[in-house]
PLY file of the C-alpha trace (Angstrom):
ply
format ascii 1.0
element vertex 82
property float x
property float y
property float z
element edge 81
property int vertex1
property int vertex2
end_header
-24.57 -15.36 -13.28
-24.03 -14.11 -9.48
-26.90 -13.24 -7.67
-27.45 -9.93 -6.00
-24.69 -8.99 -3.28
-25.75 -9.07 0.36
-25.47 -6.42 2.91
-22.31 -7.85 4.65
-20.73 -8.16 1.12
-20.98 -4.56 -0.19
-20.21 -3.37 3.42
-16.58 -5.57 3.08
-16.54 -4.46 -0.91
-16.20 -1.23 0.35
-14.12 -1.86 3.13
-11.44 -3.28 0.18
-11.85 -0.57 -1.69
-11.31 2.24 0.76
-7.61 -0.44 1.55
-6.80 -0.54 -2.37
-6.99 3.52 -2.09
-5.33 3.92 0.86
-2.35 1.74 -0.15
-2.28 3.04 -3.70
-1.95 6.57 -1.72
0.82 5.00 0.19
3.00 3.65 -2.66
2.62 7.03 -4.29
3.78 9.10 -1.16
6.56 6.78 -0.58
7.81 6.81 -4.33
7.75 10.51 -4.31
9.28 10.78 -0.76
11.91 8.49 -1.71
13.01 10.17 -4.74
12.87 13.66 -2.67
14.75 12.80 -0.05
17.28 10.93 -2.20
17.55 14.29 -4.24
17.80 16.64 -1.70
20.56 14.17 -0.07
22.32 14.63 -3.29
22.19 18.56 -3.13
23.04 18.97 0.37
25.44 16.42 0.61
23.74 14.54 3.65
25.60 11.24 5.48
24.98 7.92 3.31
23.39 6.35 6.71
20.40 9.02 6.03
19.88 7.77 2.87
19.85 4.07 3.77
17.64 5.34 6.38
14.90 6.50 3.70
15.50 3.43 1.93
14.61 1.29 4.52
11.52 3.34 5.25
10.40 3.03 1.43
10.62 -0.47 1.91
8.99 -0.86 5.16
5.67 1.34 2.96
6.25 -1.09 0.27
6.42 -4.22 2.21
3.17 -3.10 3.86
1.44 -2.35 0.90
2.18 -5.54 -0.37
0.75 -7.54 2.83
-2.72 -5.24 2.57
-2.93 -6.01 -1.46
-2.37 -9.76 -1.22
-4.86 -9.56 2.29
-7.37 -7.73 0.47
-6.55 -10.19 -2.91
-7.25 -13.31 -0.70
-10.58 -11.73 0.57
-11.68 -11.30 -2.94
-10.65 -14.55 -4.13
-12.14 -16.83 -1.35
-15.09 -19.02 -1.26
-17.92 -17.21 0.05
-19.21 -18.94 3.51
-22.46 -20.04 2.60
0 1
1 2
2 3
3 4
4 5
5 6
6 7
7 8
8 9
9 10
10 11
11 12
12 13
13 14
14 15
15 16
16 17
17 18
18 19
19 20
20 21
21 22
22 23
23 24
24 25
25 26
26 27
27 28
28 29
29 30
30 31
31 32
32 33
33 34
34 35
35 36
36 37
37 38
38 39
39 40
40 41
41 42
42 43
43 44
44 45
45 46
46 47
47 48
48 49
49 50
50 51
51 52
52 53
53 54
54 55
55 56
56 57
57 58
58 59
59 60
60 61
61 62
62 63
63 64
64 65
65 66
66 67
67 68
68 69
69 70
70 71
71 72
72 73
73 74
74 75
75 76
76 77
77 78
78 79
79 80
80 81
């Protein structure tokens, strides 16, 4: 059984959490931005280079949300320092 967490601990167990949120927020803007954009390219008939544009920007969010999830993973996962 783990004993009672210390003040540093919750402070950085809320820091993670505020992350998780704020990348979950970014995955779900980026999904839904992608998907706009790559409709309303469709409608208007917009350049291809726009729409590789967007994609690389959706993966720029997602390879950044993947860096802050394993970060915050790695945090959660190590040894405390004791």
């Amino acid at each position: 059984m783990r004993a009672r967490m210390t003040e540093p601990e919750r402070d950085q167990t809320a820091k993670d959490s505020a992350q998780a949120r704020l990348v979950a927020v970014v995955i779900a803007v980026t999904m839904l931005g992608w998907l706009g954009f790559q409709w309303v390219g469709g409608q208007y008939d917009l350049p291809p280079k726009y729409a590789f544009l967007a994609d690389l920007a959706a993966i720029a969010a997602m390879i950044w949300s993947l860096v802050v999830t394993w970060r915050i993973w790695r945090r959660r996962n190590a040894p405390s320092q004791r």
